[in-house]
N, C-alpha and C positions, 0 to 999 in steps of 0.2 A: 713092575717090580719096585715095592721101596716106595710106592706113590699111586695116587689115580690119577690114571691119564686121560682123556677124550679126544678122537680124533672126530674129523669129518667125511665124508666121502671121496675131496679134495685133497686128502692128507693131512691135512693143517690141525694140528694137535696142542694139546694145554696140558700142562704137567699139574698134578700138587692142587688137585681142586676142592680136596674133601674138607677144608677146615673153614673152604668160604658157604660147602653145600650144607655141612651142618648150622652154621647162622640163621643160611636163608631157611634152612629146616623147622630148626627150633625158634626163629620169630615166624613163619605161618608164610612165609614170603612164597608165592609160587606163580608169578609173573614180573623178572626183569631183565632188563638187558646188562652185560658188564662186558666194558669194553677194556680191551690190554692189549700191551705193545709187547708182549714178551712169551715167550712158549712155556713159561711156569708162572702159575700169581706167584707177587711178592709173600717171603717167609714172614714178615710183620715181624711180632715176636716168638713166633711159632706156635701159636695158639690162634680161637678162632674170636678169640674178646675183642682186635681192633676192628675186626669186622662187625661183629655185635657193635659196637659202639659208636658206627660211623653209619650204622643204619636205623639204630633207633634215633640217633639227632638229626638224619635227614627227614624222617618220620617215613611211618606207612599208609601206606592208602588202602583202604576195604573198597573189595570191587564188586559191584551189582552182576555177580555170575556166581554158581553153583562152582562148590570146591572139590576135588576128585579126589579119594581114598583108594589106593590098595588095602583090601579087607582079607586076610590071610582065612582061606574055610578050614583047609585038612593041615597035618604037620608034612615039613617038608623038612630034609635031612642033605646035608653036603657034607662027607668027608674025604679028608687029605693027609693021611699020615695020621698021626695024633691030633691034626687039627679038625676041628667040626664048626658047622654052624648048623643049629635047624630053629625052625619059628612053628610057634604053632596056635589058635586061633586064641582071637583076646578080644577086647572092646577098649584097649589104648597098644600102646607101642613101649614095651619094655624090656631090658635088655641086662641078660646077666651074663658077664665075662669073665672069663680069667684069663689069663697069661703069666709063663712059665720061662724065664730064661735062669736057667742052672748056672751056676759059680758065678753069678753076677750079683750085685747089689740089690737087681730088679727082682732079681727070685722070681717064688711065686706069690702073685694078687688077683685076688677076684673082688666085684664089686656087680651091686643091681641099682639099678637106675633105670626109672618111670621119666618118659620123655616128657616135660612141659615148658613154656619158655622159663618159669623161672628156676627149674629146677637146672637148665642149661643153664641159665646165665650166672647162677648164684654157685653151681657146682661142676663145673664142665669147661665153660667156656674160656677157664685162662692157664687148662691143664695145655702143659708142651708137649709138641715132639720130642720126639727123643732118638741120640745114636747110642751103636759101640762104636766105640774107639776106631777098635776096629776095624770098621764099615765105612768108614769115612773115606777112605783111596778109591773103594768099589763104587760108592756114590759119585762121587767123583769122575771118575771115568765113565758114568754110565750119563752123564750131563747133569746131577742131580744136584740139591742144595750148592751148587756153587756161590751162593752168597751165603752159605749155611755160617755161624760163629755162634760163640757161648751166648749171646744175646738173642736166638732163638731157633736154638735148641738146648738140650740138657743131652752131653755128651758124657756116655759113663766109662770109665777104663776098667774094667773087671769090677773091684767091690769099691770104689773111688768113684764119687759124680765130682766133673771138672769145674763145671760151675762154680764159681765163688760164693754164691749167695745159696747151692743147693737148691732143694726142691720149694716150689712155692706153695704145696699142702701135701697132707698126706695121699699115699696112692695116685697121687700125679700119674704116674705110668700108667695101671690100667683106667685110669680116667681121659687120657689121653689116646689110648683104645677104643674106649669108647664115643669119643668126640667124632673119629675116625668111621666108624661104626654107623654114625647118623647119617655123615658126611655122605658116604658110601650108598646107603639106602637110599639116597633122597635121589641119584639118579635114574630113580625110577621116575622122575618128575611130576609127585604126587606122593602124602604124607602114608607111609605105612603102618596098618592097624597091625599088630602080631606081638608075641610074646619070644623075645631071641636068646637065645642059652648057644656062647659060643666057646671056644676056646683056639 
């Protein structure tokens, strides 16, 4: 809830991993190791840009081995209340979102986006997380962003973003969804081909 978690067969679990999955997603990255002393990655600035940026100046390596694809054949459908996701066959990986929070500031936004690195990094990659207000005690209680601050996240109090500096582009929110989105897919451990319409 509120985060992807990974545990192991041992128990030993990692909170908050989908902003480091979408980097490795969207730079091609699909062999390495990351080591951490703590049951959540760091929030950075709640986006997955320090990550992009700390992996394009380490550089990447192209490895002499065939890359593995999930290739989506038939449409597959998940519904939950009003919320859905279904994918259905493509020849890239594209994803049209929307999300809807009523009497907030976030309302409703939708946005489509063609996965590629630059389309990540130039359009995605320094979108934040984001709270209500709200939701912050429950987080809280549940072990979550405890290092959480205005510095990375965009915390909204009904039609109010707390943030001083406000949003750093437009539709930040569902772009931030979607960052979330990739993040999430790529634990399949292997880039997936499909066309995603979720809400």
């Amino acid at each position: 809830r509120l985060c992807t978690k990974i545990k192991n067969s041992s128990g030993v679990y990692i909170s908050t991993i989908e902003h480091l999955m979408a980097a490795l997603s969207a730079l091609g990255i699909d062999n390495a190791i990351v080591k951490i002393n703590s049951s959540e990655l760091p929030a950075l600035d709640g986006s997955s840009n320090e990550y992009v940026k700390k992996i394009l100046s380490s550089g990447i390596k192209t490895q002499n081995c065939s890359k593995k694809i999930f290739k989506v054949l038939k449409k597959i459908e998940v519904k939950n209340g009003d919320r859905f996701t279904s994918i259905t066959p493509s020849n890239k990986l594209s994803i049209n979102i929307s999300i809807n929070y009523p009497e907030t500031i976030i309302g409703h936004s939708q946005y489509f986006y063609t996965h590629t690195q630059d389309n990540f990094i130039n359009n995605l990659s320094m979108a934040r997380t984001y709270t209500l207000y709200e939701d912050i005690e429950k987080m809280r209680t549940a072990g979550l962003a405890i290092g959480g601050n205005l510095n990375n996240a965009i915390v909204v109090d009904k039609y109010k973003i707390l943030n001083p500096k406000g949003l750093r582009f437009e539709k930040e929110f569902v772009k931030h969804k979607t960052l979330d989105c990739i993040g999430d897919l790529y634990l399949l451990g292997m880039d997936l081909v499909g066309d995603i319409d979720c809400f």
